[in-house]
SELO-496145 format. One record per residue (C-alpha): residue number from 1; z, x, y; residue in one letter. Coordinates in Angstrom, 3 decimals. Example, Ala and Ser with C-alpha at 12.3 -4.5 7.8 and 13.67 -1.06 7.14 Angstrom:
REM SELO-496145
num	pz	px	py	residuo
1	7.800	12.300	-4.500	A
2	7.140	13.670	-1.060	S
END
This chain:
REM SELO-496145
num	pz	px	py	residuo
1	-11.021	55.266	8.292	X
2	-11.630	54.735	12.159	X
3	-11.402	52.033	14.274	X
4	-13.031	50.782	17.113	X
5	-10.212	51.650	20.279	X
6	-11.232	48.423	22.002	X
7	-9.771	46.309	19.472	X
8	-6.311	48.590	19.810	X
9	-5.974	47.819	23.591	X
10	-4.605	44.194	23.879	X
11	-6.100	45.093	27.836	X
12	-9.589	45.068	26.236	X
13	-9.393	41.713	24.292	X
14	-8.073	39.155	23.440	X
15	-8.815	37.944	20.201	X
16	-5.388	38.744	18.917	X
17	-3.622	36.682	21.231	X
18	-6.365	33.422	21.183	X
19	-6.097	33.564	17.123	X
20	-2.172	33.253	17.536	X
21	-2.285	30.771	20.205	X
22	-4.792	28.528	17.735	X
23	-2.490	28.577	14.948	X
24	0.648	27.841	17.535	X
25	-1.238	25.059	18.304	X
26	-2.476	24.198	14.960	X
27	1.472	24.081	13.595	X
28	2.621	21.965	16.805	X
29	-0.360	19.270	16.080	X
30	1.244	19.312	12.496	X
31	4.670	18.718	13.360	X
32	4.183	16.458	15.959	X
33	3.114	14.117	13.065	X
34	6.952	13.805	12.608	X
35	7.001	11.379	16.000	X
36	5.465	8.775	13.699	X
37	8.205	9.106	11.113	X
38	10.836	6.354	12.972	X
39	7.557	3.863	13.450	X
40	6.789	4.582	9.455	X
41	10.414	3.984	8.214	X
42	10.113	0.290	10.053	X
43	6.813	-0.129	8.265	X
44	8.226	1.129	5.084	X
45	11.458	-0.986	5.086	X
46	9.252	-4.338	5.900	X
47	7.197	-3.239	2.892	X
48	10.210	-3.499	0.869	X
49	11.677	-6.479	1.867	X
50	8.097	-8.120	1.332	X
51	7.745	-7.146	-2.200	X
52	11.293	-8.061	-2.563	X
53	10.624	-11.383	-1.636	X
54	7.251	-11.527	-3.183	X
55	8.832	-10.754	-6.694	X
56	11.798	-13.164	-5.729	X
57	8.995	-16.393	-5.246	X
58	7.357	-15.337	-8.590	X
59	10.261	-14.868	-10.456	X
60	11.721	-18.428	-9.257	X
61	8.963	-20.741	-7.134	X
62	5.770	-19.899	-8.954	X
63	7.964	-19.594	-12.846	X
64	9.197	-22.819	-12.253	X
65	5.898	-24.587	-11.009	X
66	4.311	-23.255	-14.276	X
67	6.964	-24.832	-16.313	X
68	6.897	-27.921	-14.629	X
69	2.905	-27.842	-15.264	X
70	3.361	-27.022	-18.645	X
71	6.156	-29.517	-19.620	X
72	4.885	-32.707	-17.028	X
73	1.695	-32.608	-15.595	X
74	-0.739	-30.750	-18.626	X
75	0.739	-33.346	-20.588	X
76	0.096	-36.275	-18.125	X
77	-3.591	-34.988	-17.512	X
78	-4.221	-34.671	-21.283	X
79	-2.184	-38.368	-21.901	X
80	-5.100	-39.733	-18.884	X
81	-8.206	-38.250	-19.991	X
82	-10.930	-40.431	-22.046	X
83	-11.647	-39.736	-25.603	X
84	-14.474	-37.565	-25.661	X
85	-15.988	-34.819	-23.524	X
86	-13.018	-34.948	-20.837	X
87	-10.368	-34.678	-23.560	X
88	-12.112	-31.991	-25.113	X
89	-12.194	-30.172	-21.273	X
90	-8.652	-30.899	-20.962	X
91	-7.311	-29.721	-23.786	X
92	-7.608	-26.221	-23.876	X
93	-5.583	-26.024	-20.704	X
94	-2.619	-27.715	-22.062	X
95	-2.326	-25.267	-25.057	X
96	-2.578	-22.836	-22.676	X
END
């Protein structure tokens, strides 16, 4: 098998050196990604304490507000509506 000399004689070109020079650069635009990381971590830490308190309002605020609608104010609305049509409306909402 021969080869072509030129492609021998790093004097002659310099394709060898430009493809490792691409990739050098390709792995530094990679890990320079890693400068984000501290800005992510503060993202990813208000994330948390968002669903945190998300699941904390459900699990107390909006579970109590159901129960008072269930036990107080369906009851009320049903007690108030007129015989008829708006009764019939009502109703299904306070068997809910």
């Amino acid at each position: 098998m021969t080869t072509h000399p030129v492609a021998h004689d790093p004097g002659h070109s310099s394709e060898p050196l430009t493809g490792f020079s691409r990739r050098y650069l390709g792995i530094l635009s990679k890990l320079q990604a890693f400068e984000e990381l501290p800005a992510l971590q503060v993202a990813a830490a208000q994330a948390r304490t968002i669903a945190r308190n998300t699941l904390s309002l459900f699990r107390h605020a909006v579970l109590e507000h159901h129960v008072d609608e269930e036990g107080e104010l369906f009851p009320a609305v049903l007690r108030s509506a007129r015989r008829g049509p708006e009764a019939e409306e009502v109703q299904p909402w306070c068997n809910a």
